[in-house]
PyMOL Python script that loads the backbone (N, CA, C, O; Angstrom):
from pymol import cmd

cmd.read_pdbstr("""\
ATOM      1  N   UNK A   1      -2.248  -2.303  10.508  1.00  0.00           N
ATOM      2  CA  UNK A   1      -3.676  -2.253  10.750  1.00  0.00           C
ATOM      3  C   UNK A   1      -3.966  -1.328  11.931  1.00  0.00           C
ATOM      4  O   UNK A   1      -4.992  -0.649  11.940  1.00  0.00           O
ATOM      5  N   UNK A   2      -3.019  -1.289  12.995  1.00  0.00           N
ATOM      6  CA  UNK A   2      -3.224  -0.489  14.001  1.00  0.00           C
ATOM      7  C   UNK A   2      -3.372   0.922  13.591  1.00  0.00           C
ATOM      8  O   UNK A   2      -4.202   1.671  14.107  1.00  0.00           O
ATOM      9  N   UNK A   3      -2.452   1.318  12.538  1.00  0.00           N
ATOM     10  CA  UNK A   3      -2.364   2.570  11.826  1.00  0.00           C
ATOM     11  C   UNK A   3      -3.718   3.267  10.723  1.00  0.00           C
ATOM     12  O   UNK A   3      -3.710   4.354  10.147  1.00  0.00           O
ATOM     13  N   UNK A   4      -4.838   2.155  10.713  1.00  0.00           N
ATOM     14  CA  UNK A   4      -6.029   2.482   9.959  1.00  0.00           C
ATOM     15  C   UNK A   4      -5.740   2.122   8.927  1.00  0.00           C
ATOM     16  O   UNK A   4      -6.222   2.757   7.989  1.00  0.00           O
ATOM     17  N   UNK A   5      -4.767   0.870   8.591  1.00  0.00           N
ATOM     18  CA  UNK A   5      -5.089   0.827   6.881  1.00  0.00           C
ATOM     19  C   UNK A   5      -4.901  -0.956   7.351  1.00  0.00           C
ATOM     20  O   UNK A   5      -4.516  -1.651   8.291  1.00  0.00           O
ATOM     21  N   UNK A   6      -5.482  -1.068   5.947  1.00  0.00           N
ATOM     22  CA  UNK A   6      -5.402  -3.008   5.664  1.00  0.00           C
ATOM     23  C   UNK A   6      -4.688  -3.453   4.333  1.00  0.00           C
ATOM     24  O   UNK A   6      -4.997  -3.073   3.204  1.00  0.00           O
ATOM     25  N   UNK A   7      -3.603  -4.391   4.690  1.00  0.00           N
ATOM     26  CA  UNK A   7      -3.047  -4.881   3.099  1.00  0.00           C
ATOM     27  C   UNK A   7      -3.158  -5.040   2.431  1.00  0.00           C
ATOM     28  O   UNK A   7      -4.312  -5.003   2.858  1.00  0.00           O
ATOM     29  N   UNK A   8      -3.232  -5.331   1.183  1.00  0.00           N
ATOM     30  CA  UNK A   8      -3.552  -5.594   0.199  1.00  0.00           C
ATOM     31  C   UNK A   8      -2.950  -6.654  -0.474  1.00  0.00           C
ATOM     32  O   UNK A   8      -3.324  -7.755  -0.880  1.00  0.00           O
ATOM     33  N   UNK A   9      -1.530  -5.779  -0.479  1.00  0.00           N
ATOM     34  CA  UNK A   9      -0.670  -7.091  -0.748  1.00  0.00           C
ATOM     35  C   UNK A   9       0.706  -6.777  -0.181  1.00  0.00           C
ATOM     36  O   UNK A   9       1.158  -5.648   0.011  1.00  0.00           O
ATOM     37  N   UNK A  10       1.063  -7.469  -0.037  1.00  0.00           N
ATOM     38  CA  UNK A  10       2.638  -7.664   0.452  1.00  0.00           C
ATOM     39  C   UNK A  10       3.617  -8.776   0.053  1.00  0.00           C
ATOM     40  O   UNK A  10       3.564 -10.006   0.029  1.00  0.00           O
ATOM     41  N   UNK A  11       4.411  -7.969  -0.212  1.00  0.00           N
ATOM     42  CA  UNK A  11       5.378  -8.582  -1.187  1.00  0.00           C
ATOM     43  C   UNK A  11       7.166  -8.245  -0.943  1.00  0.00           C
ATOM     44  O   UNK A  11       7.397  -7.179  -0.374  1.00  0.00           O
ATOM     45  N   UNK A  12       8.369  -9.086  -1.342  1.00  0.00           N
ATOM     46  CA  UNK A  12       9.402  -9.131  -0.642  1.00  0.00           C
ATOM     47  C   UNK A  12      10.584  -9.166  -1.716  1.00  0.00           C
ATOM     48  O   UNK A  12      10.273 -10.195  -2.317  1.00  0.00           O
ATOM     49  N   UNK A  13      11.716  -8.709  -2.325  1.00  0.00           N
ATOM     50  CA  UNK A  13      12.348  -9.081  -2.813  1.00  0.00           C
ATOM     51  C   UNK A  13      13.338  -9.677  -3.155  1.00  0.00           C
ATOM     52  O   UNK A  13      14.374  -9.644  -2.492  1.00  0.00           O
ATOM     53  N   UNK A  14      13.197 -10.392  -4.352  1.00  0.00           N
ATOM     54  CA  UNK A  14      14.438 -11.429  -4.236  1.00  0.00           C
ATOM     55  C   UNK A  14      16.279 -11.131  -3.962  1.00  0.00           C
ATOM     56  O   UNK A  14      16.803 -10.017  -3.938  1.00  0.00           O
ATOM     57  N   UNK A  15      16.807 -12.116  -3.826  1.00  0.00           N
ATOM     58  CA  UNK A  15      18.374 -11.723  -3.419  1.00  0.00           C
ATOM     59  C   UNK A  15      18.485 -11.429  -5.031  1.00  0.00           C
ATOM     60  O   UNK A  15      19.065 -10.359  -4.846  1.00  0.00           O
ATOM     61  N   UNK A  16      18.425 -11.486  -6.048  1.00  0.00           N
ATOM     62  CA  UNK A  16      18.019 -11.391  -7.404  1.00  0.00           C
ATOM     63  C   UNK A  16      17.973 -10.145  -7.535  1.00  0.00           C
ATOM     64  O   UNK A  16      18.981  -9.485  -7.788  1.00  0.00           O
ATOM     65  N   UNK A  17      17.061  -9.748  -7.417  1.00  0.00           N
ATOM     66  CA  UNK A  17      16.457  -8.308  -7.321  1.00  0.00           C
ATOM     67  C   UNK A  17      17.390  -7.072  -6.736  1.00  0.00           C
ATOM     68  O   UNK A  17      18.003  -6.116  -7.212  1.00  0.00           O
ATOM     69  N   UNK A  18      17.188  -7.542  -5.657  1.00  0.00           N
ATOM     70  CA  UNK A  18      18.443  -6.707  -4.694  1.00  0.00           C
ATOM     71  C   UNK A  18      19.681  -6.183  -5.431  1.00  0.00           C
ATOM     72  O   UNK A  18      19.987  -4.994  -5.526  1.00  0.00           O
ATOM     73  N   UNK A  19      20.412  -7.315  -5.983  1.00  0.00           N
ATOM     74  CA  UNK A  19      21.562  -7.654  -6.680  1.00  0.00           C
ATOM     75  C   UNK A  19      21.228  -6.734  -8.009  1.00  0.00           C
ATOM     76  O   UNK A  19      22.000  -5.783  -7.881  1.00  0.00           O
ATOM     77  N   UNK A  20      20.689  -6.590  -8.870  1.00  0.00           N
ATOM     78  CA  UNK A  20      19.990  -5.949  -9.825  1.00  0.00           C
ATOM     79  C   UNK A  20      20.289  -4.427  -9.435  1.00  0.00           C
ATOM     80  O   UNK A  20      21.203  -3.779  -9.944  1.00  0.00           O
ATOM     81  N   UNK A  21      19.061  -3.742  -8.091  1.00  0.00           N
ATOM     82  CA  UNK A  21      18.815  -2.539  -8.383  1.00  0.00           C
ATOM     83  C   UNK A  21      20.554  -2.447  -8.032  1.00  0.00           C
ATOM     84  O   UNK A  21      21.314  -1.814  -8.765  1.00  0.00           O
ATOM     85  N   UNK A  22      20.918  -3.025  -7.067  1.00  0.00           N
ATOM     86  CA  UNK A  22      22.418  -2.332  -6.595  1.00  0.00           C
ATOM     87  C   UNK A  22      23.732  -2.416  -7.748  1.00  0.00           C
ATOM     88  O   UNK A  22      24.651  -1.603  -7.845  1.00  0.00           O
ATOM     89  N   UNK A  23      23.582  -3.268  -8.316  1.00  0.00           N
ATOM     90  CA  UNK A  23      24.287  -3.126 -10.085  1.00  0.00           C
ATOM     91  C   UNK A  23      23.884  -2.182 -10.534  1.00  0.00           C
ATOM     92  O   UNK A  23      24.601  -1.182 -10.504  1.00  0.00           O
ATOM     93  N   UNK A  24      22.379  -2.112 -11.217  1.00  0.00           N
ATOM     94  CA  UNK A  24      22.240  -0.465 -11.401  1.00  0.00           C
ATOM     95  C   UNK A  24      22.726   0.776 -10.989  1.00  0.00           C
ATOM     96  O   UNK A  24      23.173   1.724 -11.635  1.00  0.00           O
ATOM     97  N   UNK A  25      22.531   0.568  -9.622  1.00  0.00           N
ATOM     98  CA  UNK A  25      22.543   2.280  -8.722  1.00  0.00           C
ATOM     99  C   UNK A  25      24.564   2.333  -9.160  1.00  0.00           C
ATOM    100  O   UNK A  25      25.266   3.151  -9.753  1.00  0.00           O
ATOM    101  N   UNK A  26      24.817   1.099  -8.532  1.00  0.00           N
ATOM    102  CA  UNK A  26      26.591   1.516  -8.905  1.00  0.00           C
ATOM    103  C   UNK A  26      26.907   2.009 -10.223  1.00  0.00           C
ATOM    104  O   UNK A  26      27.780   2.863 -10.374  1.00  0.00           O
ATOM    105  N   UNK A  27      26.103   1.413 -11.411  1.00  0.00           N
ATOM    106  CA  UNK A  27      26.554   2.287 -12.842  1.00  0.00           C
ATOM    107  C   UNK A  27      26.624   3.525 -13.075  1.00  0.00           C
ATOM    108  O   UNK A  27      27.400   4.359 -13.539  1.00  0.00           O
ATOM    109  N   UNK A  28      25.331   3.408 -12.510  1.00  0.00           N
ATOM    110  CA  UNK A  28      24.594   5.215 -12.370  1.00  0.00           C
ATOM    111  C   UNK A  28      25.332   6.212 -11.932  1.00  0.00           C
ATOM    112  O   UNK A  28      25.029   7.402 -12.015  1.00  0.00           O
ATOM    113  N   UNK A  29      26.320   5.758 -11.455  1.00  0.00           N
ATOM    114  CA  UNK A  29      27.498   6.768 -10.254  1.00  0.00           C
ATOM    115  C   UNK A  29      28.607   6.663 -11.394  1.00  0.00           C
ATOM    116  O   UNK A  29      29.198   7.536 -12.031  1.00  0.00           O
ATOM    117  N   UNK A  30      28.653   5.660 -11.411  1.00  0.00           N
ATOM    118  CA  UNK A  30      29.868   5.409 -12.403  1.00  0.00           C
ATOM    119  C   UNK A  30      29.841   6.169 -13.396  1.00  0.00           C
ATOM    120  O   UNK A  30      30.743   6.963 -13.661  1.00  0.00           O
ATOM    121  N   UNK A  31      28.711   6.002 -14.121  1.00  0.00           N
ATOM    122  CA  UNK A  31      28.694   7.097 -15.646  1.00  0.00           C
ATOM    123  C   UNK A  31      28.841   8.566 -15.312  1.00  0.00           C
ATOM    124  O   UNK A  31      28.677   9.314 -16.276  1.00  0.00           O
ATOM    125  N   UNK A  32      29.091   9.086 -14.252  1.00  0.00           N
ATOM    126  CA  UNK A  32      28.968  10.238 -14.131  1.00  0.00           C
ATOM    127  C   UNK A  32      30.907  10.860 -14.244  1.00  0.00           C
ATOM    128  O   UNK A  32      31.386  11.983 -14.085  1.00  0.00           O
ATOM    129  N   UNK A  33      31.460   9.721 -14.530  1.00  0.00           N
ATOM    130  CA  UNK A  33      32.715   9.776 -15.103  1.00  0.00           C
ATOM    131  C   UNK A  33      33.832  10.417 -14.354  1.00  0.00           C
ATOM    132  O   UNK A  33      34.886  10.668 -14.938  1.00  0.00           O
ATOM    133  N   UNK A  34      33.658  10.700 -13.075  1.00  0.00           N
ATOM    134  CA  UNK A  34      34.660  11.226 -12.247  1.00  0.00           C
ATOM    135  C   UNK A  34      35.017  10.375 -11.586  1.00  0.00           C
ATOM    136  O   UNK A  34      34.232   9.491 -11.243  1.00  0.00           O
ATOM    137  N   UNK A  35      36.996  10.383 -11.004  1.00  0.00           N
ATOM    138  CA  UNK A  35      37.283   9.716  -9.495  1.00  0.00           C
ATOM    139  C   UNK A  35      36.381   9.655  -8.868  1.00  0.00           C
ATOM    140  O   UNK A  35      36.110   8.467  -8.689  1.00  0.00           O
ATOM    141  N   UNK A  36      35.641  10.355  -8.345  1.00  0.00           N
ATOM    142  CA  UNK A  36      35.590  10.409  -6.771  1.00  0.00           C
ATOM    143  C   UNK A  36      34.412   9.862  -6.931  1.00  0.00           C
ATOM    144  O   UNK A  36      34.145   9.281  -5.879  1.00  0.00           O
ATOM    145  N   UNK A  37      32.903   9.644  -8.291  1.00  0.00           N
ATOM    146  CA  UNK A  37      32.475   8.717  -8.551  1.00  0.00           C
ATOM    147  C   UNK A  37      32.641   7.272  -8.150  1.00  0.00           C
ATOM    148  O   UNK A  37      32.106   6.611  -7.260  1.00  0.00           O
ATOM    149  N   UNK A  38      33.698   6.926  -9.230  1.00  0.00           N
ATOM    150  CA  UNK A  38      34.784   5.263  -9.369  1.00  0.00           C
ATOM    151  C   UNK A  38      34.552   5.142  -7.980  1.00  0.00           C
ATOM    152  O   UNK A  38      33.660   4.394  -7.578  1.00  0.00           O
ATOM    153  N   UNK A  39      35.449   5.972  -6.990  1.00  0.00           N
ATOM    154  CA  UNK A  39      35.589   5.685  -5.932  1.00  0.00           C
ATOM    155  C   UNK A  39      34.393   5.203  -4.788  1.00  0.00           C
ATOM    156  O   UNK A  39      34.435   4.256  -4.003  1.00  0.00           O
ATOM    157  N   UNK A  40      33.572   5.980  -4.952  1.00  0.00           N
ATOM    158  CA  UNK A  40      32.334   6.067  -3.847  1.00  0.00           C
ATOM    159  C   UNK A  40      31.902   4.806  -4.793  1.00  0.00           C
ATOM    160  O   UNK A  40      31.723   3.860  -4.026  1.00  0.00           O
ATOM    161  N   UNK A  41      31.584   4.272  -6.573  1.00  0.00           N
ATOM    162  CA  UNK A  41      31.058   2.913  -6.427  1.00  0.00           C
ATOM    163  C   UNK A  41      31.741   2.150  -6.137  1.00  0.00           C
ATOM    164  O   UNK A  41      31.205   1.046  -6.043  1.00  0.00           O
ATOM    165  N   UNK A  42      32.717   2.178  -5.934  1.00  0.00           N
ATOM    166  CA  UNK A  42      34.092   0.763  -5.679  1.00  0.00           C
ATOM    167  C   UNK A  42      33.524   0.595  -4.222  1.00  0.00           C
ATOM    168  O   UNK A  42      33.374  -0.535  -3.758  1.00  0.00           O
ATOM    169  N   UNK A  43      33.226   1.657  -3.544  1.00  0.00           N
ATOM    170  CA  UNK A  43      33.347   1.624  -2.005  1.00  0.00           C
ATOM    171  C   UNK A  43      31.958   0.693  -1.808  1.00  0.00           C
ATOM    172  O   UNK A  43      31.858  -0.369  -1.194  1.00  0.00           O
ATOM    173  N   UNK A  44      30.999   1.388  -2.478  1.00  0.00           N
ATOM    174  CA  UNK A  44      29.797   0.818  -2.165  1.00  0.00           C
ATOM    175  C   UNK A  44      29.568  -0.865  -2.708  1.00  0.00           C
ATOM    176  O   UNK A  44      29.146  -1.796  -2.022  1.00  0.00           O
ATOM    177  N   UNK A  45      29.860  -0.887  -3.703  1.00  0.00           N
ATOM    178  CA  UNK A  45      30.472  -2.732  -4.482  1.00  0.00           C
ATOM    179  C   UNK A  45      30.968  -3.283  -3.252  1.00  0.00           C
ATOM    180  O   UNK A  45      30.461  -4.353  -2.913  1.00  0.00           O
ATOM    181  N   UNK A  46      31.903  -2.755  -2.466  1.00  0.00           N
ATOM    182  CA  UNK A  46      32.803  -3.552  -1.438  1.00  0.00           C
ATOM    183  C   UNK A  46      31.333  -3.766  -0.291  1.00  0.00           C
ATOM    184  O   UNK A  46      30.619  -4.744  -0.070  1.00  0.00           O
ATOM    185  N   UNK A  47      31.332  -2.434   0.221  1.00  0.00           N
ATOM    186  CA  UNK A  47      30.030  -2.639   1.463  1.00  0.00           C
ATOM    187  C   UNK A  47      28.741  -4.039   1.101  1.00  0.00           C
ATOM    188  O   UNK A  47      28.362  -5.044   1.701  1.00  0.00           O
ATOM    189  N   UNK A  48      28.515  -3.570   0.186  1.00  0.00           N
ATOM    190  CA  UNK A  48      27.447  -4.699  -0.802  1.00  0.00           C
ATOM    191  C   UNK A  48      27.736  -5.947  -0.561  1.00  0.00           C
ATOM    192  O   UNK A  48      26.997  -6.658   0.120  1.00  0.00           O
ATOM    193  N   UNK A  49      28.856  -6.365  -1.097  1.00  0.00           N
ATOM    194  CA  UNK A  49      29.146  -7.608  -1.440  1.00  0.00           C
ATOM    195  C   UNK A  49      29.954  -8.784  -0.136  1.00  0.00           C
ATOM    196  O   UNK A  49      29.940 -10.010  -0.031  1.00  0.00           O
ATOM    197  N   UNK A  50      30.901  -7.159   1.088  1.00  0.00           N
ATOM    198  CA  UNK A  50      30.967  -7.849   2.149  1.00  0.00           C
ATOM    199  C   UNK A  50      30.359  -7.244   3.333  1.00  0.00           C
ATOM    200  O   UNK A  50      31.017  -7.176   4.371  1.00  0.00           O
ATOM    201  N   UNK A  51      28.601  -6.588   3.243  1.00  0.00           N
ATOM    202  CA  UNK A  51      28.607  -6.753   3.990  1.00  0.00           C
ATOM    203  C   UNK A  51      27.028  -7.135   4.506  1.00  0.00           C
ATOM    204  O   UNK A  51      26.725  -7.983   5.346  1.00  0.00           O
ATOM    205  N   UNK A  52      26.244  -6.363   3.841  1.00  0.00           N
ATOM    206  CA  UNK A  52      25.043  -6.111   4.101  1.00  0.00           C
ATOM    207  C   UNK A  52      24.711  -6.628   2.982  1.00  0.00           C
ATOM    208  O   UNK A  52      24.132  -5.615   2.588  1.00  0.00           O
ATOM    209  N   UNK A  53      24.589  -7.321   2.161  1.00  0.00           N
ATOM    210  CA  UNK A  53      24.055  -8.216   0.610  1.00  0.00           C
ATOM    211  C   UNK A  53      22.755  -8.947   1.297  1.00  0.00           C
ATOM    212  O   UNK A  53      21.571  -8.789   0.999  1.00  0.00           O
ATOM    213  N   UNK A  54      23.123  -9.492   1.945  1.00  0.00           N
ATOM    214  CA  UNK A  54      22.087 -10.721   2.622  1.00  0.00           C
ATOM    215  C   UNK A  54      21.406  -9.983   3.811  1.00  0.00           C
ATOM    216  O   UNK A  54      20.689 -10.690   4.520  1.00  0.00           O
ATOM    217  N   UNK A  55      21.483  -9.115   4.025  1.00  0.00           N
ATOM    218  CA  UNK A  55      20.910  -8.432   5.551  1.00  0.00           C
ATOM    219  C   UNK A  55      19.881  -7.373   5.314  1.00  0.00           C
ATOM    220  O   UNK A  55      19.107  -7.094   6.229  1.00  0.00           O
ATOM    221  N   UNK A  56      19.773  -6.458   3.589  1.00  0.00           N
ATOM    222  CA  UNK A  56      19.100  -5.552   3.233  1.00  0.00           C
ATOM    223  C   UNK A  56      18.225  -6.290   2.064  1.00  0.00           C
ATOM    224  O   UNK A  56      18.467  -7.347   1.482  1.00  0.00           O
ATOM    225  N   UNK A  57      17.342  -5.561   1.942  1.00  0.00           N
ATOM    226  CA  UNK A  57      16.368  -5.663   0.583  1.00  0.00           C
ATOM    227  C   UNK A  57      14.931  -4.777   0.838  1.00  0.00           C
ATOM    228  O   UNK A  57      14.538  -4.069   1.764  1.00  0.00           O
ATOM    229  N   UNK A  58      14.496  -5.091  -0.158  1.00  0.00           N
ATOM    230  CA  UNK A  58      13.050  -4.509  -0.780  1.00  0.00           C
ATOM    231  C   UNK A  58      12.175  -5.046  -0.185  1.00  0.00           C
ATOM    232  O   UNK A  58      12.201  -6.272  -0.072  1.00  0.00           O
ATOM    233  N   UNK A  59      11.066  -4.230   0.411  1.00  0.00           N
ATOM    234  CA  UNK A  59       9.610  -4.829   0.625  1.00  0.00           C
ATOM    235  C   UNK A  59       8.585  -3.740   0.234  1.00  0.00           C
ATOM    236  O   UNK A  59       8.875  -2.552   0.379  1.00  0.00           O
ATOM    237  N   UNK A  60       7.615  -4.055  -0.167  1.00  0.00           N
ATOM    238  CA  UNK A  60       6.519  -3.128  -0.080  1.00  0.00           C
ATOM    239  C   UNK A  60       5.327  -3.657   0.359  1.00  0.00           C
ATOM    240  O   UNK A  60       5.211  -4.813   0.765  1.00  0.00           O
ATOM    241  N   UNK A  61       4.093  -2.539   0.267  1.00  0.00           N
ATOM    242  CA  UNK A  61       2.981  -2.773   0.916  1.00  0.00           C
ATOM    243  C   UNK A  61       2.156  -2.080   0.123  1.00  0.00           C
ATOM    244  O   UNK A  61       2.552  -0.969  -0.230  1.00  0.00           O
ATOM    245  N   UNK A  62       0.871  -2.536  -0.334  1.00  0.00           N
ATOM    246  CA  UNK A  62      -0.381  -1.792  -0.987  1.00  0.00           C
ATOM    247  C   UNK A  62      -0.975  -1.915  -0.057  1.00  0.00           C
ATOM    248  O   UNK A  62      -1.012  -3.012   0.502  1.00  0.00           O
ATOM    249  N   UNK A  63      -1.627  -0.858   0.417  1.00  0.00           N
ATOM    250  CA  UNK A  63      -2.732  -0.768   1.735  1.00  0.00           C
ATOM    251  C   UNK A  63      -3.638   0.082   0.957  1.00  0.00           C
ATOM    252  O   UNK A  63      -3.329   0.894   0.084  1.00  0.00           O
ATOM    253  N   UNK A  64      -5.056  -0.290   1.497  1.00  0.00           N
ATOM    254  CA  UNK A  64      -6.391   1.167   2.035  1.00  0.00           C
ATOM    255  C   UNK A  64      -6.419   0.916   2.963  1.00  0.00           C
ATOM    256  O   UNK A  64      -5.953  -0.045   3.576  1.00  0.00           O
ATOM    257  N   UNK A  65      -7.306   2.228   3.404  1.00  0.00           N
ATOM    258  CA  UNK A  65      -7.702   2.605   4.442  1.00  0.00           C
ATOM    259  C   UNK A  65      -8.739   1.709   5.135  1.00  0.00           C
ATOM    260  O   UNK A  65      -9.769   1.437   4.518  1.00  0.00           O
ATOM    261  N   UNK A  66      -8.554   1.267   6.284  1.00  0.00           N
ATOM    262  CA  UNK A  66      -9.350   0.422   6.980  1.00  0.00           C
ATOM    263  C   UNK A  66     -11.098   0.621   6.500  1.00  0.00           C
ATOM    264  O   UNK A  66     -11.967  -0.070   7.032  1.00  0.00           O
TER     265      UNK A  66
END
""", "prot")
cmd.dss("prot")
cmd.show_as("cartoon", "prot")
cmd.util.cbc("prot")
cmd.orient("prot")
């Protein structure tokens, strides 16, 4: 609000959700059918799952202008 706009709505996403887009995004790498693919999703599966799972997620905001 300080910034000239007002909410609208605000909204948060679930550990559900989270879990979802980041299954996705890892396929997405994956299908691209190379090592070094595999590798970077294996890496990111690991980071995910031990580290930041519960610490990251989704929020958004619909605003106008004050």
């Amino acid at each position: 609000m300080d910034a000239g706009f007002r909410p609208l709505h605000v909204a948060e996403s679930t550990v559900a959700e989270w879990d979802d887009f980041e299954s996705d995004w890892r396929a997405g790498i994956e299908r691209l059918g190379t090592p070094a693919a595999r590798s970077f999703a294996d890496q990111r599966r690991n980071e995910y799952l031990g580290g930041y799972r519960d610490v990251v997620g989704f929020g958004w905001l619909v605003l106008t202008p004050s």
